[in-house]
C-alpha positions as CSV (number, residue, x, y, z in Angstrom):
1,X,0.0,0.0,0.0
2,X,1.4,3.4,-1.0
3,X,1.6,5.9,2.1
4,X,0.1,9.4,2.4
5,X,0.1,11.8,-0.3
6,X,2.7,14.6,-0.2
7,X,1.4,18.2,0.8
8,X,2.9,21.2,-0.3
9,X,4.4,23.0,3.1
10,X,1.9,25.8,2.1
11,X,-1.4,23.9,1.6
12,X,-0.5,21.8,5.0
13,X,0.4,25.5,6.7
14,X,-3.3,26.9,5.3
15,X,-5.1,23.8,6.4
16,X,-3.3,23.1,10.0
17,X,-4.0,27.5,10.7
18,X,-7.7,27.0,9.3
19,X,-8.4,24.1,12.0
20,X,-6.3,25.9,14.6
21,X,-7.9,29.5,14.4
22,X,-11.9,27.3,14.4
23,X,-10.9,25.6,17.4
24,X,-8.8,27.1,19.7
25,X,-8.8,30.7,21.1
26,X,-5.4,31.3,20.0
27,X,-4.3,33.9,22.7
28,X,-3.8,31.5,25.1
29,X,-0.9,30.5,23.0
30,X,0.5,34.1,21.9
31,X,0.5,37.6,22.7
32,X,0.1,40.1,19.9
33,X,1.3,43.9,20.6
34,X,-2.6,45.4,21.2
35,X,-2.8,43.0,24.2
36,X,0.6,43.9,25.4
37,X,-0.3,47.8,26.0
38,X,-3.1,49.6,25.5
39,X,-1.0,52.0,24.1
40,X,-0.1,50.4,21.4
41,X,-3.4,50.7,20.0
42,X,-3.7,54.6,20.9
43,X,-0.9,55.8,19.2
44,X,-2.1,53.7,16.3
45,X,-5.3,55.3,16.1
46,X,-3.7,58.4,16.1
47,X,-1.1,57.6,13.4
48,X,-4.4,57.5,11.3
49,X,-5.3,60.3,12.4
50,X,-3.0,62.4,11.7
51,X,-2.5,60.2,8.2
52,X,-6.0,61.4,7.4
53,X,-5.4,65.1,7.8
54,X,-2.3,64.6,5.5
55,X,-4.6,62.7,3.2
56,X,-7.2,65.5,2.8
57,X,-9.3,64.4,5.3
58,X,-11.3,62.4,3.3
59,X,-14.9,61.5,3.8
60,X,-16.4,58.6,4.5
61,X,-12.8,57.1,5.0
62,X,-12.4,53.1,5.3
63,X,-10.8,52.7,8.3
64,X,-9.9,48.4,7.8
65,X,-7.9,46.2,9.8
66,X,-6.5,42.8,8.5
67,X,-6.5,40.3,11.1
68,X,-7.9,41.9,14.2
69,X,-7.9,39.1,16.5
70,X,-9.4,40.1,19.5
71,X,-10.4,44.0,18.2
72,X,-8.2,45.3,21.0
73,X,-6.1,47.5,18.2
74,X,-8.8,48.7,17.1
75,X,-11.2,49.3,20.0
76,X,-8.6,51.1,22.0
77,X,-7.2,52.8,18.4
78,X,-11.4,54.3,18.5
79,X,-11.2,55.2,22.1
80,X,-8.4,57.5,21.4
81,X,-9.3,59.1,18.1
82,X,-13.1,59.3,19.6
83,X,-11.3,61.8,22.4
84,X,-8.6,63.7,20.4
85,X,-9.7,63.8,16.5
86,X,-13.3,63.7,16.5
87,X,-13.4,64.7,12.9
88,X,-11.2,61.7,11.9
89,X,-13.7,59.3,14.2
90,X,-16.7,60.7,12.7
91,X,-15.1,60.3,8.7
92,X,-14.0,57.1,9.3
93,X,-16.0,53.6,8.8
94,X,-15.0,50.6,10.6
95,X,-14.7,47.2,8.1
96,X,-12.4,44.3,9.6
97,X,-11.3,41.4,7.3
98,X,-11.4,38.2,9.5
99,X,-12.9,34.7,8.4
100,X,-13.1,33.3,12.1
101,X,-16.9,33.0,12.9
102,X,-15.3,32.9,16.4
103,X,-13.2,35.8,16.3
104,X,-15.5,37.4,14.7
105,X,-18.2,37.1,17.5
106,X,-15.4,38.8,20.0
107,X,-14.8,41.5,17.8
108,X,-17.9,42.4,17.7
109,X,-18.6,42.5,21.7
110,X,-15.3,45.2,21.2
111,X,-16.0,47.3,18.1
112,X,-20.1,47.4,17.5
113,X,-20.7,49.1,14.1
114,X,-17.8,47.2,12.1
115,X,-18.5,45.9,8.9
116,X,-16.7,42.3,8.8
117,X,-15.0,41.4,5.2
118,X,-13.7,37.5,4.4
119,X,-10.9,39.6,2.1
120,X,-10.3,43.0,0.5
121,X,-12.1,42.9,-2.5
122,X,-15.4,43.5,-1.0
123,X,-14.1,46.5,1.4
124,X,-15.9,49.4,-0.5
125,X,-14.1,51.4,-3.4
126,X,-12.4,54.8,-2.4
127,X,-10.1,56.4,0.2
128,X,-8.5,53.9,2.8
129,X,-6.4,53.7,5.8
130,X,-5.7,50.0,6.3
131,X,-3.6,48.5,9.9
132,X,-2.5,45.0,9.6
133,X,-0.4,44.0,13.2
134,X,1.0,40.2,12.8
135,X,-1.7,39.4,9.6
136,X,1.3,38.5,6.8
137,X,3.3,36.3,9.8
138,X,0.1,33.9,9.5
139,X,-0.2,33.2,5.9
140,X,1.2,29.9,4.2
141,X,4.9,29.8,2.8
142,X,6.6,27.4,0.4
143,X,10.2,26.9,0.8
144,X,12.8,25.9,-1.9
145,X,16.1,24.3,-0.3
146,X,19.2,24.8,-2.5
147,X,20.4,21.0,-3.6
148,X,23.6,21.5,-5.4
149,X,23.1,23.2,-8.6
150,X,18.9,23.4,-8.6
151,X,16.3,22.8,-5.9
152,X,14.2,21.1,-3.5
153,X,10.6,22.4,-2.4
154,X,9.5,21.2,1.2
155,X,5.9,19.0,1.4
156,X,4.9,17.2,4.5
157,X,4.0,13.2,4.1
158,X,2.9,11.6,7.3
159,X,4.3,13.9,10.0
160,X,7.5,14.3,8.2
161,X,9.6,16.4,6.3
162,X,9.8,15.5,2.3
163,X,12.0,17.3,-0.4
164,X,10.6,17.0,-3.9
165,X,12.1,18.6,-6.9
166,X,11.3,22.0,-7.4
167,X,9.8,23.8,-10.1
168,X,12.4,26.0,-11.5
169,X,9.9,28.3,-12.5
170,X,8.5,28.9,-9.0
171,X,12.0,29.6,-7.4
172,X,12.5,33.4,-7.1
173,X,15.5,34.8,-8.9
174,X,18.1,36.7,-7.6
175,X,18.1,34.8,-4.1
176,X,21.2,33.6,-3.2
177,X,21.1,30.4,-0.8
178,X,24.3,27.9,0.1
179,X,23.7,24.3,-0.4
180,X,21.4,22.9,2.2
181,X,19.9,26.4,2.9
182,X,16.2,27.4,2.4
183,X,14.3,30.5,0.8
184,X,11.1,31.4,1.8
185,X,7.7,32.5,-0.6
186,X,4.7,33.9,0.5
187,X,2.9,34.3,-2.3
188,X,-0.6,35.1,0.0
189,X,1.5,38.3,1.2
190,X,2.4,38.7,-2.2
191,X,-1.0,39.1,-3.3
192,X,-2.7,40.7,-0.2
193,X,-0.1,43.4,-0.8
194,X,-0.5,43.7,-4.4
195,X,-4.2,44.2,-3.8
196,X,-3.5,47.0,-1.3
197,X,-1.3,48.6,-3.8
198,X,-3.2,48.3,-6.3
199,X,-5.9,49.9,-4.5
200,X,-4.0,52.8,-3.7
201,X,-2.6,53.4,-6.7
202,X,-6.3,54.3,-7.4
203,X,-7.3,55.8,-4.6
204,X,-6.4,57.8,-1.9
205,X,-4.6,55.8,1.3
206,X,-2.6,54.3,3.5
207,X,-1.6,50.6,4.5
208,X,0.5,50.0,7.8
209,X,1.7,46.7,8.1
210,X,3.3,45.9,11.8
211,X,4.8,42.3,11.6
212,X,8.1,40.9,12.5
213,X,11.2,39.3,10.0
214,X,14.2,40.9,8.1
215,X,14.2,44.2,6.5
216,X,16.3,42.4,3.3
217,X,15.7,38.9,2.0
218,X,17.6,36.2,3.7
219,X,17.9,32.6,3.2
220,X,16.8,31.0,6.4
221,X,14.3,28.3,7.8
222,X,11.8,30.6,10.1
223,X,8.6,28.3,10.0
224,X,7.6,28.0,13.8
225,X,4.7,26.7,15.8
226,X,3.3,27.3,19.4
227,X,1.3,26.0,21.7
228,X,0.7,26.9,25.1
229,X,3.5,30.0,24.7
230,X,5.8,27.1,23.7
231,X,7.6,26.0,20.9
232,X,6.5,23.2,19.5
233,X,7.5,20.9,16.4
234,X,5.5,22.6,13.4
235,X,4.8,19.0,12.0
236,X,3.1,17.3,15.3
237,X,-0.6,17.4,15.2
238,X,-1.3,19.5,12.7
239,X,-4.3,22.2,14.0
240,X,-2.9,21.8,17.5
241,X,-0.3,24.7,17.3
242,X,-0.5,28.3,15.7
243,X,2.2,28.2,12.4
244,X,3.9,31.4,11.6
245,X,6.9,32.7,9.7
246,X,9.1,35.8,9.3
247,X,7.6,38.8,7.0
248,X,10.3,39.3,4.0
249,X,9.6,42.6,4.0
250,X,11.8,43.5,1.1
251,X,10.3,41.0,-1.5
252,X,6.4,42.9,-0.1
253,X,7.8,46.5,-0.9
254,X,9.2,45.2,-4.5
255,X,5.3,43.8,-5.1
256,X,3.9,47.2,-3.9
257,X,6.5,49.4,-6.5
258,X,5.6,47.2,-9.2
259,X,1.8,48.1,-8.7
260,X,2.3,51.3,-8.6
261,X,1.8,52.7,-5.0
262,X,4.8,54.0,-2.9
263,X,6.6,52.5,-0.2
264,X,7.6,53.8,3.1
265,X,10.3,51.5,5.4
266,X,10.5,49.1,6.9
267,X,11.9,50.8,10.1
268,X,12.1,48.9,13.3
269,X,9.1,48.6,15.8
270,X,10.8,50.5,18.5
271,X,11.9,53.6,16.5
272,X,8.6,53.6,14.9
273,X,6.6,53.9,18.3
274,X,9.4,55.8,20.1
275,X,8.8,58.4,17.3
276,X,4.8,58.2,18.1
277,X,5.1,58.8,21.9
278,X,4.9,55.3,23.6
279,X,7.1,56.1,26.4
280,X,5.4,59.8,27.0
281,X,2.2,58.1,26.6
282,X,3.2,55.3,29.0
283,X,4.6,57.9,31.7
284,X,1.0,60.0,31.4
285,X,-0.7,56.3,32.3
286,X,1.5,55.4,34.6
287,X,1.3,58.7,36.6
288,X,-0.4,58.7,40.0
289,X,-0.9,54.7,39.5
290,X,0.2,52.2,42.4
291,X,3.4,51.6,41.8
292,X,2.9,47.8,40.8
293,X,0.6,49.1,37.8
294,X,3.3,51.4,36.8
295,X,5.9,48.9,36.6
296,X,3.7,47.2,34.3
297,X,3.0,49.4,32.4
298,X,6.4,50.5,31.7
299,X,7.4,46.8,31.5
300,X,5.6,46.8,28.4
301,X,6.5,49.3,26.3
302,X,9.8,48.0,27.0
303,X,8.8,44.9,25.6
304,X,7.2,46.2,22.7
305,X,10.1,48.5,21.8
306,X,12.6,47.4,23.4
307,X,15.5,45.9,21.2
308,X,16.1,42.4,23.1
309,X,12.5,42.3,22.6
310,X,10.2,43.0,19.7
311,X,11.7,46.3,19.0
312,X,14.2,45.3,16.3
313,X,13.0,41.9,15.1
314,X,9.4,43.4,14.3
315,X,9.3,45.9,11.5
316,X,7.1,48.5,10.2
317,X,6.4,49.5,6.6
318,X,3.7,51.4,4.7
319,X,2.0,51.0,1.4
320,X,1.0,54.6,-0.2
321,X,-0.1,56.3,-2.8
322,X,2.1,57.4,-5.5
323,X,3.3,61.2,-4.1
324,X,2.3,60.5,-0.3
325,X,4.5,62.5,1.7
326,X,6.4,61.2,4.9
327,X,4.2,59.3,7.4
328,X,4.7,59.7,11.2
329,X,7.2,57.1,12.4
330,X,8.8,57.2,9.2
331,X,11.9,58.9,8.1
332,X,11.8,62.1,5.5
333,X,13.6,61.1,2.5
């Protein structure tokens, strides 16, 4: 009897993150940024804000997040813009792309009003600010393995790892690997991102993308799995572990140029919300608050921006339209 079929590492990553995010609540195995601080999502809301008025002002504006998990970003994101830019809160309307009837049902209980989206296309035509915090992390790769002079592609059969001559045609060029040595694809980025460009190369906007991985393409295995905040092999019970792997941020900003819509970054996470206020911001929270909430509080902007934690392995980069002018957070020039 022949055994199991072979499955592409991206089909098996799709279908083990589909049964994952229907069955388990998945922060009990991570924590994304918005949880971290409540900050975080503040000074995110007023980064598109502030993106609006440099926009135009624009209204109605779609005001989208990819991936919202829980709706923290974008309920504490409202909270703030709803207090301090009340033009921007009144412009803008609320549409999150999520596919999880589950997480959907939480969002909901955070952010009443939203219009929920199973993917871009049917977010309405016209101006956009788009936030997407650990989305790309999340979607399937393929990875090539250099074998002497051509190439391997990864597929799982029967809970282990199976090399299977490559498609030449589906190897990116221009990446460099040693023998042995993997490159990553993501073509789902790849598209997502092309869609957002293309979008803004029609329309007014902005996309944020908050995620972490390399600023330059790198050869490198990154596929990893948790469970229970704990690394776990990627390939044992597939559903039973959340599968992620690094953003290659400069293969996404190459997709955006070639659609037409600018590119801002990536900078690092902690010069990006360093340059927003998070540690102003934190001192205003932390002001008059027992000195065990403080501590906390400060404890986690350090860990957001701090560079021995996700300050310089997470990365920031916008998508704009062609002519946008510098972002906050982002360097002139």
């Amino acid at each position: 009897m022949s055994g199991p079929r072979p499955e592409r590492l991206d089909r098996f990553m799709a279908r083990a993150n589909a049964i994952y995010y229907a069955t388990h609540d998945p922060f009990a195995d991570f924590t994304t940024s918005p949880e971290i601080s409540q900050v975080f999502g503040e000074i995110i809301g007023l980064w598109a804000a502030v993106t609006w008025q440099g926009l135009g002002e624009p209204n109605p504006l779609s005001l989208v997040e990819a991936g919202p998990g829980r709706g923290t970003l974008m309920a504490d994101a409202l909270r703030a813009v709803r207090r301090t830019a009340p033009g921007f809160a009144a412009a803008a309307r609320v549409h999150l792309i999520e596919t999880s009837p589950r997480l959907r049902a939480v969002q909901g209980s955070r952010v009443p009003g939203a219009t929920w989206h199973d993917d871009l296309s049917s977010v309405p035509a016209g101006p956009m600010i788009l936030i997407a915090n650990e989305f790309l992390d999340a979607l399937p790769i393929r990875q090539f393995v250099r074998r002497g002079a051509g190439w391997t592609e990864k597929f799982v059969a029967d809970g282990a790892w199976l090399e299977l001559p490559a498609d030449e045609g589906d190897v990116p060029p221009g990446r460099p690997a040693a023998d042995g040595e993997a490159i990553e694809v993501n073509e789902p980025a790849r598209a997502f991102v092309l869609a957002v460009a293309r979008r803004l190369s029609r329309h007014p906007g902005v996309a944020l993308f908050l995620d972490y991985g390399p600023a330059r393409s790198a050869p490198g295995d990154s596929l990893q799995a948790l469970a229970r905040k704990r690394p776990v092999d990627p390939l044992v019970h597939a559903g039973s572990a959340d599968l992620t792997a690094h953003v290659d941020f400069a293969d996404l900003a190459l997709a955006a140029g070639t659609a037409g819509a600018g590119v801002q970054g990536p900078v690092e996470q902690g010069a990006f919300l360093g340059a927003l206020g998070l540690s102003q911001r934190t001192e205003r929270l932390a002001a008059g608050r027992p000195a065990t909430d403080a501590a906390a509080l400060r404890a986690a902007a350090w860990r957001l921006a701090g560079p021995d934690a996700m300050g310089q392995l997470f990365k920031v980069m916008a998508i704009c339209s062609p002519g946008c002018p510098a972002l906050p957070g982002f360097p002139a020039g």
